[in-house]
N, C-alpha and C positions, 0 to 999 in steps of 0.2 A: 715879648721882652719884659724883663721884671724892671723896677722901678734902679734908680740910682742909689739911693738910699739901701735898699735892701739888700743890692749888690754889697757897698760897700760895709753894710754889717757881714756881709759874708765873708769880703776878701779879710776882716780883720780878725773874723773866727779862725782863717786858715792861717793868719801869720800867729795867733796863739798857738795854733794844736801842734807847733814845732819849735823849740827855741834857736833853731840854726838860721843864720842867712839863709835867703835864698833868691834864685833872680826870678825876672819877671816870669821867663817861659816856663817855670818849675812852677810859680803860683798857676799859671793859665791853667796846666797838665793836671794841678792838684783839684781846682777848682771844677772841672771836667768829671773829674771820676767823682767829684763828692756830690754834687749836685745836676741839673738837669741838662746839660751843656747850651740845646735847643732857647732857653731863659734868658741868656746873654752872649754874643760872641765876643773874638779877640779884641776889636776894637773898644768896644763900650768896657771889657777890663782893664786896657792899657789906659782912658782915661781918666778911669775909676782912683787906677793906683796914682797917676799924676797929681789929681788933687788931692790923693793923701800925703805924697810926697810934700806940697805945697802947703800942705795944714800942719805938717811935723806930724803925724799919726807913723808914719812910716820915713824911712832916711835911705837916700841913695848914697853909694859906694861906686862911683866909675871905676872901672877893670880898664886897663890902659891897653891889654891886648886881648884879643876873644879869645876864649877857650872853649873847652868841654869841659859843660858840666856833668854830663852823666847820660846815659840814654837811657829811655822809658820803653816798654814794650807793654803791649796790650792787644795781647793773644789769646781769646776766649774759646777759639774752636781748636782741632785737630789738625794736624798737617803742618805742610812748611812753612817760615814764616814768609812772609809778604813786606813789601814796603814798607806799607801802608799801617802795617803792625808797629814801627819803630818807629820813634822821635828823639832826634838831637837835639840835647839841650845846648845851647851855645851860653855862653858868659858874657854877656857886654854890658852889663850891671847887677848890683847886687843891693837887695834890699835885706833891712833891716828892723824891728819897731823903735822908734821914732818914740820922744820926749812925751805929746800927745795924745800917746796908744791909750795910757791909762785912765785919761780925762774923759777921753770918747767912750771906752769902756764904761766910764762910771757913770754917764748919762744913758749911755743906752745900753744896759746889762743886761735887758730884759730880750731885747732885741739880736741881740750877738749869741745869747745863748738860745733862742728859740731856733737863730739860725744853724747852730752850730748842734742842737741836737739832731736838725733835720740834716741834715750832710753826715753824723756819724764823728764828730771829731771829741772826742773822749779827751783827747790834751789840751782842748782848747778848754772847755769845760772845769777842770783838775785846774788852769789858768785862772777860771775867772771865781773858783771857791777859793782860789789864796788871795785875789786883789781883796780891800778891803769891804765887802759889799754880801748884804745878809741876802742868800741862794734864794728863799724863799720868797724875796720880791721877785726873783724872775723866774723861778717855777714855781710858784703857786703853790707847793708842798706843803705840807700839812707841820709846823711846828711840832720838832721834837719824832716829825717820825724817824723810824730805824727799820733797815731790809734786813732785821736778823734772820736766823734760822728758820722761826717758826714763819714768821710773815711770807719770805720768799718761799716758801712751800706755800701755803695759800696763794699767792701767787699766781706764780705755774700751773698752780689745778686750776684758778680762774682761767688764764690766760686758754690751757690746753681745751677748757669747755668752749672756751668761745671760738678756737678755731675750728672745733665741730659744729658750733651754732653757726659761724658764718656759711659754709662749707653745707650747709642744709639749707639757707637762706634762699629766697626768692626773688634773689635781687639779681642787677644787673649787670653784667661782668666786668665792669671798671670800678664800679662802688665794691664788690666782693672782693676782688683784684686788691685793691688799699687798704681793707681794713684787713685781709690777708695776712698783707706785707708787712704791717705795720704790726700785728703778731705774732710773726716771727722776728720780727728785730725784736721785741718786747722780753720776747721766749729766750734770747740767744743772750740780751744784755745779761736779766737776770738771775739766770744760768751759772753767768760766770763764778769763777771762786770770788772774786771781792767787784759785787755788783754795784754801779751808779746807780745810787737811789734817783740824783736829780733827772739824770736819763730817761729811764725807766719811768719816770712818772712823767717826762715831757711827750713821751710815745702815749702812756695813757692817755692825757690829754685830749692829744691827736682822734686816738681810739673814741675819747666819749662823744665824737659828734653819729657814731655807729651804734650805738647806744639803743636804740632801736631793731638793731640785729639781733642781739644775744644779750641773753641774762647772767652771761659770764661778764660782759664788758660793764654792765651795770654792776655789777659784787666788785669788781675791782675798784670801782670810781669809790665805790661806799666804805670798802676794806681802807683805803689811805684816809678820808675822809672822817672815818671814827676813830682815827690812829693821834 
């Protein structure tokens, strides 16, 4: 189980990466698929969100009658669906961020965004470069770098070397496994047409404790580093 603290820099990454309400059981369902589900179950989040409720970070909205919110399917193999595949979402409160949000934020930016690069949440991110707070205290990026044209080509060819160096390595298949993984997110951000630089370098990061694998993952550290 992760710590309470850490949780709750999570749950407020998730109420960034979206500007809609949303209710409890829709944060649980999101929080699940972004991070490790096994790290925290439902109750330690339903407490999580009461003290934010109570801190003003976040604001409840009672729903006078239950509804449907929407149902979730999560269907990764073939065949007919299953139960066990679907969740109703039910309505019996709605949350919202809360007076707070931005205070919390601005103490721990560093923290919401390291979590929120690890879960994948791009809007949470694009959130916390327009509050008022300079990106580079909490990604450590290199002032003034830029992922133009020329750079994200570099890049990519690092990135692509090292998932041949990993992929050669004589390591252990859980350490090869992560820094794999953590490759291909790398490969796929910076990929994109209009790429997170803060992203992308919070995944390096990640990357340079494997640094000892490949001489790709060392050129990259260097490449933003002299940038």
């Amino acid at each position: 189980m992760i710590d309470d603290q850490t949780l709750a820099d999570r749950l407020v990454a998730l109420f960034l990466n979206t500007a809609d309400v949303q209710s409890q059981a829709s944060i649980i369902v999101k929080y699940e698929r972004s991070f490790d589900r096994s790290e925290a179950d439902k109750k330690q989040i339903g407490r999580i969100i009461h003290n934010m409720i109570k801190d003003g970070i976040v604001v409840e909205h009672d729903v006078e009658n239950d509804t449907l919110d929407g149902v979730i399917i999560d269907h990764s193999e073939h065949g007919q669906l299953d139960n066990k595949d679907i969740t109703f979402l039910s309505v019996d409160d709605i949350l919202a961020i809360g007076p707070e949000m931005v205070n919390y934020t601005r103490a721990r930016a560093s923290q919401v965004a390291e979590q929120a690069i690890s879960g994948g949440l791009q809007g949470a991110i694009k959130s916390l470069k327009n509050l008022p707070i300079d990106s580079n205290l909490w990604t450590g990026m290199p002032v003034g770098f830029k992922l133009d044209a020329k750079t994200k080509a570099q890049v990519v060819s690092l990135l692509y070397r090292a998932e041949r160096e990993i992929s050669a390595a004589t390591v252990n298949n859980r350490e090869a496994s992560q820094a794999k993984a953590l490759v291909a997110a790398a490969l796929i951000l910076t990929e994109a047409p209009e790429p997170e630089s803060e992203i992308v370098w919070g995944l390096l990061q990640k990357l340079s404790v494997f640094v000892t694998l490949s001489q790709g993952i060392e050129g990259l550290i260097k490449l933003f580093k002299a940038s």
